[in-house]
N, C-alpha and C positions, 0 to 999 in steps of 0.2 A: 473446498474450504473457503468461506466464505469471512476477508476479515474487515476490522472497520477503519477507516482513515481519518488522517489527523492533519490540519493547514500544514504540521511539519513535513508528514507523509507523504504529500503532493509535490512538495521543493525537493525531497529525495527522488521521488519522481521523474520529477521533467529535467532535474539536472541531469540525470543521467540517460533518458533521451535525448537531448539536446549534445551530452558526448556521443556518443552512438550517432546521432545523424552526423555529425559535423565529421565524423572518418569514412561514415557510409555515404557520403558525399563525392568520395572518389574515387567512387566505381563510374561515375558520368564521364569520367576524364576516356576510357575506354572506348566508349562508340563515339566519342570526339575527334579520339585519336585516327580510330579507321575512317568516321568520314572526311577527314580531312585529307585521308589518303585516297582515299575511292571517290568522293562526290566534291570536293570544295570547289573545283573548276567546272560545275556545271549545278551544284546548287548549293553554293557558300551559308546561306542561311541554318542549313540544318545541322553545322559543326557549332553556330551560336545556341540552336535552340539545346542541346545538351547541354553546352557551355553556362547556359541561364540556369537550367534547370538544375545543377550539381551546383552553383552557387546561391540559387533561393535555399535550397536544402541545408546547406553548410551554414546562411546569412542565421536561419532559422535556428539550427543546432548551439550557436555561437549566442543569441539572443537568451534562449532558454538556460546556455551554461553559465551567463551572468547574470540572469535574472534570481535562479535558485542555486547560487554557488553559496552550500554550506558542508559541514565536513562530517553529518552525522552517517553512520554504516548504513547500506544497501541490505533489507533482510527479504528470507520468503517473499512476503505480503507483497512488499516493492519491487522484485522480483518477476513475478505475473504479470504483476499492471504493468510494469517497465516493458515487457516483453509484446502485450499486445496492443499497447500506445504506438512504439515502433512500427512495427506491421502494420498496419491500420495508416499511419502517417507516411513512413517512408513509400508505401505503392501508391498514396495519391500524388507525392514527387516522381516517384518512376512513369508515371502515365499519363506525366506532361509532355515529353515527348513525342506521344503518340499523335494527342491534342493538336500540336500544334505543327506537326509534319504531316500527317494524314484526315486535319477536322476531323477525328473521331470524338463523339461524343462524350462526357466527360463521365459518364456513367460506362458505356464500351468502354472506356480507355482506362478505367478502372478496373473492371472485369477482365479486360486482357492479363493487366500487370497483374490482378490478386491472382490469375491463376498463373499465369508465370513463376510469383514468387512460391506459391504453395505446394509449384512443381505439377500442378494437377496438369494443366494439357488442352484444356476444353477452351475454344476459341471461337469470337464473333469475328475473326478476319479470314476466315479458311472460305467462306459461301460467300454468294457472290450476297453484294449489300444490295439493299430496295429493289432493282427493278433491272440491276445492272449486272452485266456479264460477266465481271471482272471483278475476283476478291478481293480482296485488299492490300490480303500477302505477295497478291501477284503487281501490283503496283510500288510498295513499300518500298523505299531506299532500301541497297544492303546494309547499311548500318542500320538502322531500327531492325530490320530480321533479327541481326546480331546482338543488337539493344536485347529482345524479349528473348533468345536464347543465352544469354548473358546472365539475365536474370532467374531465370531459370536453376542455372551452376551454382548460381550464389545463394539462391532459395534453396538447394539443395542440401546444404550444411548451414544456411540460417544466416539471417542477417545479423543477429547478435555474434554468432562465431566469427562471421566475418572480420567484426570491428574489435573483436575480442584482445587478440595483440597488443594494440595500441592503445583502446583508450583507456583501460584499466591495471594498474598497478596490485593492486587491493586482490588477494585468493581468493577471498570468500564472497566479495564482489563476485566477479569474473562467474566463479562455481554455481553461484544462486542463480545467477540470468542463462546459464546453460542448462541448469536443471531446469529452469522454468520455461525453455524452450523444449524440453523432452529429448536432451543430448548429453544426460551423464552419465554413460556409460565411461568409463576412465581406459583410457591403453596404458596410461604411464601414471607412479606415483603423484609425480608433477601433473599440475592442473596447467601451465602452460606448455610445456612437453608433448604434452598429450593432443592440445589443440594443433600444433606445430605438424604432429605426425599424420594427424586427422588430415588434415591439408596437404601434404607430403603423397599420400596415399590416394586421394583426390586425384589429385594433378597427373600422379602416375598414370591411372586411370583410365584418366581424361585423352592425354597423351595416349594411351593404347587403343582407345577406342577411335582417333584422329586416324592413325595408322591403319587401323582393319579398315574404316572406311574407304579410307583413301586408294588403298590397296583392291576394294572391290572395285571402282569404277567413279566416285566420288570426286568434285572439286576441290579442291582443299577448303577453301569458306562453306561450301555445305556438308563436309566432312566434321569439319569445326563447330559448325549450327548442329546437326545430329548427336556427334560425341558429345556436346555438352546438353544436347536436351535428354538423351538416353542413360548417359550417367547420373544424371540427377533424377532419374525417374518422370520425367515430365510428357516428353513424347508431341513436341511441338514440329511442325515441320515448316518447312520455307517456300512453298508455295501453295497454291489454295484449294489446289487434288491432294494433295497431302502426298505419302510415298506412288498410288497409284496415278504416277504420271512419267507420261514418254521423254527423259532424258538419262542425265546418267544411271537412274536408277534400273533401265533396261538395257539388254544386251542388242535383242534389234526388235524390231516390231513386235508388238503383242509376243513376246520372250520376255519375262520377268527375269533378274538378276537375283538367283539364290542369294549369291551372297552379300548383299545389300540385307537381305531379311537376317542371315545366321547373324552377320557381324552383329548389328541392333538387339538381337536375344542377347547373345552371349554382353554386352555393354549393361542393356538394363541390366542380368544377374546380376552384374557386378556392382549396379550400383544398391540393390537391393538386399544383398549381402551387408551382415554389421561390418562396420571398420574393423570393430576388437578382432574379428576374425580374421580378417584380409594384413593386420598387424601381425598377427601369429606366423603368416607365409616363411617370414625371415627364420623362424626357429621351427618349426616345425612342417614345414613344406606343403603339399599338397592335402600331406594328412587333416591340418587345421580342418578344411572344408569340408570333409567330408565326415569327421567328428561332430561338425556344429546341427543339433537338431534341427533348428530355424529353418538352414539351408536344405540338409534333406528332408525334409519338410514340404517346404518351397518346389523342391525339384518334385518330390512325388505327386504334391498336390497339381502340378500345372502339367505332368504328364497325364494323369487320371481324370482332368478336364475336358483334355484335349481329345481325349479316347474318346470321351460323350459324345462332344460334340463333330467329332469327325462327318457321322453319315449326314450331318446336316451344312455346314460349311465345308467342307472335302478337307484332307488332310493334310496339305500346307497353310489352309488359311486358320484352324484347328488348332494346328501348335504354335502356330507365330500369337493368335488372339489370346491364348488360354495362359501365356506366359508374359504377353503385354499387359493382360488382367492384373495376375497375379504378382507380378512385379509393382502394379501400378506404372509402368512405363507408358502406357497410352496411346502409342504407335496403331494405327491402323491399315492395312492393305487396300482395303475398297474408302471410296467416298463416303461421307455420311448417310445420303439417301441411300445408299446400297444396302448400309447398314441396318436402316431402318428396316427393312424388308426379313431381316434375318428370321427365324422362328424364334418364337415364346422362349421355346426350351433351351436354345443355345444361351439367350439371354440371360436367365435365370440362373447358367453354369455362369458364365462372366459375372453379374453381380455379386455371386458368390466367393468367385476368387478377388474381387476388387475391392469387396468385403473384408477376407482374410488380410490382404496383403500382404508384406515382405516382412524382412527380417526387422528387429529392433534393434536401433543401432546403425542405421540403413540411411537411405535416403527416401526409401518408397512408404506408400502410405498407409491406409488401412487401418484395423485393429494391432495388428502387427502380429506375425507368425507365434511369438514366445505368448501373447496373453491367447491365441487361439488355442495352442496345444496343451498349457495349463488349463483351458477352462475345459478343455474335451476330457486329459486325467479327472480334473472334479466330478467330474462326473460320473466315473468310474471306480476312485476312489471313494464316492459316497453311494454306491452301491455295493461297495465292498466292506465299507464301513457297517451296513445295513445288512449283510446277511454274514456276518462274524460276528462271533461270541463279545457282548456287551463290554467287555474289558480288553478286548484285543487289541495289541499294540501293530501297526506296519509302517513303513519309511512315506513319506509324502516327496518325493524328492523329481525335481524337472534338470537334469545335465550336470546328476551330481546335486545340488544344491537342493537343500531342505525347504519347503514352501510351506510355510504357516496358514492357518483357518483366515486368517485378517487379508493375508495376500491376495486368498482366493476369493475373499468379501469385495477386495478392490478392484479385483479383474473384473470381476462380475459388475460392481455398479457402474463402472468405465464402458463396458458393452452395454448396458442398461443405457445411460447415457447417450452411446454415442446410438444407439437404434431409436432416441427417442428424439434426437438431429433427424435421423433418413424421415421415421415419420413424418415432422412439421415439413422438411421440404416434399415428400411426397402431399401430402396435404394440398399445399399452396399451388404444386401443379398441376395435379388433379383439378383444384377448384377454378383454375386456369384453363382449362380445355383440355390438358395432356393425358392422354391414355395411361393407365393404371400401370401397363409393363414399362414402358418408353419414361416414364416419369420416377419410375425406382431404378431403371438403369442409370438414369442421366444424376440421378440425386446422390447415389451408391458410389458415382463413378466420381462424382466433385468432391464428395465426403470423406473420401477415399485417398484423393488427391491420383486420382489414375489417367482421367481423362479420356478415354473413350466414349466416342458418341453416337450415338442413333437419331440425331439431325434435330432435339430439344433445344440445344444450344446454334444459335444462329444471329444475324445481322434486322433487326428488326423484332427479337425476342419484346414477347410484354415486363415490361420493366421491374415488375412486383418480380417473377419467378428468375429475372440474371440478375434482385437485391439478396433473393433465396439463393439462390446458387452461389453466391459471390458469401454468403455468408455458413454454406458448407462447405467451401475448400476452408475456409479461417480456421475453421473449428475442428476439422479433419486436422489441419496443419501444425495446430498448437494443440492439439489432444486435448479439446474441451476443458481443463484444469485453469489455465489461463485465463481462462473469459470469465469465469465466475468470480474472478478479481474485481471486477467490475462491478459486481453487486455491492462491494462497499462503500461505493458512491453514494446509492441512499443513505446507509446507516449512517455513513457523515452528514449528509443533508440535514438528515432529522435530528442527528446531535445540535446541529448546531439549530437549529429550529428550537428546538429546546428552551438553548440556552436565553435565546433570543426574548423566549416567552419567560 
């Protein structure tokens, strides 16, 4: 929906960014806090450069809230654009730290943070940069690791939900900017209730997944780094071999640590599972789960991936990839170039599941499990439609729940849409030198917000295809609805162009 703005529209606007940044402001205090624990006795600067950068953010939010302080209601329209003004602004604040701790470029340092925030995964600090040995992640403070796994968690439930709490008094406020982030799925009558338990449930989580870590063989900081990138479905890791590398993650030499790998599945599930559902636990136990289609869904599809592609990756790398896929957690066993090497045909399973995605409601990306499996009944239902008697009545119904022709008009144009995203970035990488498979994995896996990669995303990438890339995890992130906000920017221009004549 495409609507059109008014000078009023724009003061609802950026007021309400401008509250938003000034609370999401103090998420910086965080990796301040730890580097001041961990690094201020041997590089005091890098507790300032957060320190600056969570008060440009707040200066900024603070400016904007007196500039358009007026008291008319937050609707739809304002909504969308509110939502993806934010995002857009707040990760060029978040990837000033990078800037200015590591000279990453301001483009990389943007690219890092958008995929951070959109949970995707896909990272230009993992390979070694120009010419050098040495990734980036393997240089990096521990607090910046922490910083982009930080971000991640919080990307994970949204930075609107984030600030949700606090800076909004107003329901219908609060409700519009959640819906227009693709998070109204309700637990509780109460709209702040609801968010409360969202977070609640989060954290649990989060904590559970610190625990199996920790328990397999993990530091407690890269316990911490992992649980919060696998909960959130993002799948970043902390150094620049990724999980395939010799320390805690192994038992002893060339001995991989199962349980390093179980724990990681079992986290992404969890985080790729709805909340609504993971809420139900308290009254209906384990049942909940195994009632929710989404989830057995999820589960069947990424055991019958994993079947495929077994003869061609062996069958531990099979089911750890096919349910990293599908999850969109992003985690990988081998290096990127290893990756690359894989066959056609494994790849083509993986896009598919990174395609799908998880549940709705979730943290993971994709199409999301509930519009897959409605579009697969349409389809069946309209063959069934077609070969019953012209007047016949039968239930259209997904979990219970009656699905109307309109519903099934919206799935469809929303897959329409988001397949007419993978084309323009296959397109542009394509036109860019990248190979036809390696270019729809890599576009699939950013669109997706999954993160896995076959070595397209790198330190020295041509610019055009990490502006493409950087602008499908957005649009994976905020389920394309969002961004077409934005189109009513011209019809106000030319309004007032108009008027002007």
């Amino acid at each position: 929906m495409i609507w059109a703005y008014t000078i009023r529209d724009f003061k609802i606007v950026f007021r309400d960014v401008g509250n938003l940044l000034k609370l999401s402001s103090v998420a910086f205090l965080i990796p301040a806090a730890l580097s001041l624990f961990l690094e201020f006795g041997s590089a005091p600067e890098i507790t300032s450069y957060y320190l600056m950068a969570g008060a440009i953010t707040f200066l900024i939010g603070i400016i904007l809230h007196l500039a358009f302080n007026i008291e008319d209601e937050t609707r739809f329209k304002h909504a969308f654009f509110i939502v993806t003004i934010v995002w857009l602004l707040f990760t060029f604040l978040a990837s000033l730290p990078f800037i200015w701790i590591l000279s990453m470029s301001p483009l990389d340092a943007y690219f890092e943070t958008m995929s951070a925030l959109t949970t995707t995964g896909l990272s230009v600090m993992t390979l070694p940069a120009g010419k050098s040995s040495i990734a980036l992640l393997d240089i990096a403070p521990a607090s910046l690791i922490f910083w982009r796994s930080f971000l991640s968690w919080i990307g994970g439930l949204g930075i609107v939900l984030l600030a949700m709490l606090g800076v909004f008094g107003c329901y219908t406020r609060a409700s519009r900017l959640i819906i227009a982030e693709g998070r109204e799925e309700r637990l509780k009558a109460n709209l702040m209730n609801s968010v409360r338990e969202i977070w609640v449930i989060y954290i649990i989580l989060t904590i559970v997944g610190i625990v199996l870590l920790y328990l397999s063989g993990m530091e407690p900081l890269d316990a911490v780094n992992y649980s919060m990138s696998a909960i959130s479905t993002t799948g970043m890791t902390t150094t620049g071999k990724g999980l395939a590398v010799q320390n805690n993650f192994w038992v002893n030499e060339g001995v991989r640590n199962y349980w390093v790998d179980i724990s990681l599945i079992i986290i992404m599930l969890f985080g790729a599972t709805s909340f609504y559902v993971h809420s139900l636990f308290k009254k209906k136990g384990y049942k909940a789960y195994f009632k929710d289609a989404e989830l057995r869904g999820l589960l069947l599809l990424g055991l019958v991936f994993a079947i495929f592609i077994v003869p061609h990756l062996g069958a531990e790398s099979a089911f750890f990839h096919s349910f990293s896929a599908i999850t969109c957690g992003g985690f990988a066993l081998v290096p990127e170039p290893v990756a690359a090497l894989w066959p056609d045909f494994a790849k083509l399973i993986l896009i598919a599941a990174m395609f799908i995605g998880g549940s709705s409601g979730s943290t993971a990306g994709g199409i999301k499990m509930a519009r897959f499996l409605i579009f697969i009944k349409s389809i069946w239902w309209k063959a069934k439609e077609t070969l019953l008697p012209k007047n016949a009545m039968f239930a259209r119904k997904f979990e219970g729940m009656p699905v109307d022709s309109e519903h099934i008009k919206e799935i469809c144009l929303f897959i329409l849409l988001y397949i007419m995203f993978i084309f323009l970035g296959v397109f542009v990488l394509t036109f860019n030198g990248e190979n036809l498979t390696d270019a729809l994995f890599e576009v699939v896996s950013a669109q997706g917000n999954a993160g896995i990669s076959v070595g397209v995303t790198h330190p020295g990438m041509n610019p055009i295809n990490e502006i493409m890339l950087i602008i499908n995890m957005f649009v994976g992130r905020l389920e394309i609805i969002p961004i077409f906000s934005l189109l009513g920017i011209p019809a106000y221009l030319r309004g007032r162009k108009k008027l002007m004549l």
